[in-house]
Structures are given as C-alpha cells and as structure tokens.
C-alpha positions in Angstrom: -0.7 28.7 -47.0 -0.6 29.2 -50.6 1.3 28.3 -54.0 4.1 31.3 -55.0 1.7 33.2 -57.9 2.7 32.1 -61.0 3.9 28.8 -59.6 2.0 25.8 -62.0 1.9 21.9 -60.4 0.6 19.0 -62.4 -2.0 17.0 -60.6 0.6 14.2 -59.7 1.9 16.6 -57.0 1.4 14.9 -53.3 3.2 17.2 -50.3 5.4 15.2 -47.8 3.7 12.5 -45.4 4.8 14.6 -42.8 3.3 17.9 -44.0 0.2 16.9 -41.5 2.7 16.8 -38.3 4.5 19.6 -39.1 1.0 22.2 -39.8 0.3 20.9 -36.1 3.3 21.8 -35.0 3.0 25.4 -36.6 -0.6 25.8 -35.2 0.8 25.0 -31.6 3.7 27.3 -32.1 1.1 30.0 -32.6 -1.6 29.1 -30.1 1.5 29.2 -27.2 2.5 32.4 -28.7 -0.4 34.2 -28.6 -1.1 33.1 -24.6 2.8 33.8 -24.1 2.5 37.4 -25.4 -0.6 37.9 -23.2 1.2 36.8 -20.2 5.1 37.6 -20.6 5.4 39.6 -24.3 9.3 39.2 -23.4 9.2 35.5 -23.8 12.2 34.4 -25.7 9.7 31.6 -27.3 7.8 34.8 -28.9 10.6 37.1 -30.0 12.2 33.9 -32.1 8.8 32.6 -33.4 8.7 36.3 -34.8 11.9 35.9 -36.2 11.8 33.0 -37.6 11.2 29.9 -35.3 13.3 26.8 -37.0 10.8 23.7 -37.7 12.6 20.1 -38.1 12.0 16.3 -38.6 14.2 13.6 -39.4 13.8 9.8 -38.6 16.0 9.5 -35.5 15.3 10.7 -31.8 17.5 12.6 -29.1 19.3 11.1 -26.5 17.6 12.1 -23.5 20.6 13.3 -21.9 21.3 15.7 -24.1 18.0 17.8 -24.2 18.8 21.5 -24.0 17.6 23.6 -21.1 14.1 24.6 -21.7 13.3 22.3 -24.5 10.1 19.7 -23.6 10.1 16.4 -24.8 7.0 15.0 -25.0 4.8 11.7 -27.5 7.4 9.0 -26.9 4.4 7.2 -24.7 2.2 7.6 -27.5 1.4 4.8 -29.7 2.8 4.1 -33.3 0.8 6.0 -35.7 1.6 6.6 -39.8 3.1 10.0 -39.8 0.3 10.6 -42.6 -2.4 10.3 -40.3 -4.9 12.7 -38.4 -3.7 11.0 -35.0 -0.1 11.9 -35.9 -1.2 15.3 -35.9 -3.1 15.2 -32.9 -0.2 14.3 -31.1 2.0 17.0 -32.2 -0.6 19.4 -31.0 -2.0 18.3 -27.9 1.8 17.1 -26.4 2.9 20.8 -27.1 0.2 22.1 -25.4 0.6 19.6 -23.1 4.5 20.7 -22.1 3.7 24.2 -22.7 1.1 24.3 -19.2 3.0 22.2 -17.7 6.3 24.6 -17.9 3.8 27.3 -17.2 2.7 25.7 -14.0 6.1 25.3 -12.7 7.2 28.9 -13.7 9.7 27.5 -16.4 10.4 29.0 -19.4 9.5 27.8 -22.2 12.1 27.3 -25.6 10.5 24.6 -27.4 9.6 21.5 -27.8 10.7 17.7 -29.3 7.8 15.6 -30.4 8.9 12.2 -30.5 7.1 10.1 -32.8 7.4 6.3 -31.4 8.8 3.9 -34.5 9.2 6.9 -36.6 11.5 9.8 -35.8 11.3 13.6 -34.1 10.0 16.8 -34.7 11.6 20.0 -32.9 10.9 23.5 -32.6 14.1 25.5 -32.1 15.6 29.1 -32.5 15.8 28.5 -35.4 17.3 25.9 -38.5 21.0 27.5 -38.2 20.7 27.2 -34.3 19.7 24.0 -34.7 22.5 22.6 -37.1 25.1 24.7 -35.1 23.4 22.7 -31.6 23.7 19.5 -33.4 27.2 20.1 -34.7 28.6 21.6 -31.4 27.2 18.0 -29.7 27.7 15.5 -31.6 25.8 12.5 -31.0 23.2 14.0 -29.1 20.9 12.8 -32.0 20.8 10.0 -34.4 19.3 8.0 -37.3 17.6 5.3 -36.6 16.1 4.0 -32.7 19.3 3.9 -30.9 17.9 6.3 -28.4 14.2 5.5 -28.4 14.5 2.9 -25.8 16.1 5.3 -22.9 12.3 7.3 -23.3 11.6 4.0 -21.2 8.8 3.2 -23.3 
C-alpha cells in the first residue's frame, strides 16, 4: 500500500486505530482466495474479491438471527482487546481462517465473514459496500450501534 504520487502529508498524520484490523482482514481475504481458486476457481468468494470485495466496521454487532447464508461469525469469545493493538489483528486473521476450514470441512460455501470484536464493534467482508448498505437497508435492524446484540453471542 502506498500514498497517491504527488499526494504530500505533514508528519501529524496518524491512519485510523482500526487500520491494523482491517489490513488483517485484507490479508485473510487473500490467503482464502488463493486456496479457494486452487480448489473451486468458481467460488463466488473469489469472483467478488476480484471485483471488488466490500470491507466494513462500525461500533455495533449483528443480531445473530439475522446472519446471511454463508456469512461466518466468528471473535465474539475473544477477549477485549484495543482495536489498535497487534492482538486485535490477530484475531481478525486467525478467526477467518478459522471459519473459512471450518466451512471447507463441512462442504459449505463460503461468502464471508463477521469479526466481532467483544466491547468494541464488527468487521465484515461482503459482496461488496453497495451490497452491504442495500442488505442493511432491506433488513432493518439486523445491525445496530452500540451492544444491544452482543449479549445473544452468549458470551
């Protein structure tokens, strides 16, 4: 990853606290893509991380319930950890990997994923960022702000 050329930042410049959580998530995206195309090149998971895969996190979790087919939820036993921190990061990798065999095992295919970070929001992998907004606005209340939901993980 690099700067647009031409682009100038003063020294000041710190990326978001979450910037660690969400490269994990990119570097897991490509490690199950690079197994998927080995094994089933047709995977939906690989022809929309080509195309774009949508990447997003917000500080409020989904209701269980509402989960779409082939989406894995996985952290919520995890411990609290800053979302600045290596351990956040390490988290987001290894429960994607994590959900990722496991849906292999089984013979299920795999969508995505929705890292739940306990005490601090969710990450998910979707189609992609208008998917996702058009999921969340076609079901609304599936996910919220705050921890309304985090309890029925039974943590």
């Amino acid at each position: 990853m690099q700067l647009p050329k031409g682009l100038k930042i003063d020294n000041n410049y710190r990326p978001s606290f979450d910037t660690k959580v969400i490269l994990a998530h990119a570097l897991g995206n490509s490690i199950v893509v690079s197994i998927l195309e080995y094994f089933d090149s047709d995977s939906s998971f690989v022809k929309n991380y080509k195309a774009g895969l949508g990447l997003a996190h917000w500080h409020g979790y989904f209701n269980p319930k509402g989960v779409p087919q082939g989406w894995f939820v996985h952290g919520f036993m995890n411990p609290h950890v800053a979302c600045s921190s290596p351990q956040s990061a390490i988290y987001a990798l290894d429960g994607k990997l994590r959900v990722f065999s496991r849906a292999q095992e089984k013979g299920e295919a795999f969508l995505g994923d929705i890292h739940v970070e306990p005490q601090h929001g969710t990450n998910i992998c979707f189609t992609s960022l208008v998917d996702l907004a058009q999921f969340l606005i076609n079901n609304p209340g599936v996910s919220i702000l705050g921890n309304k939901y985090l309890s029925l993980y039974n943590i």
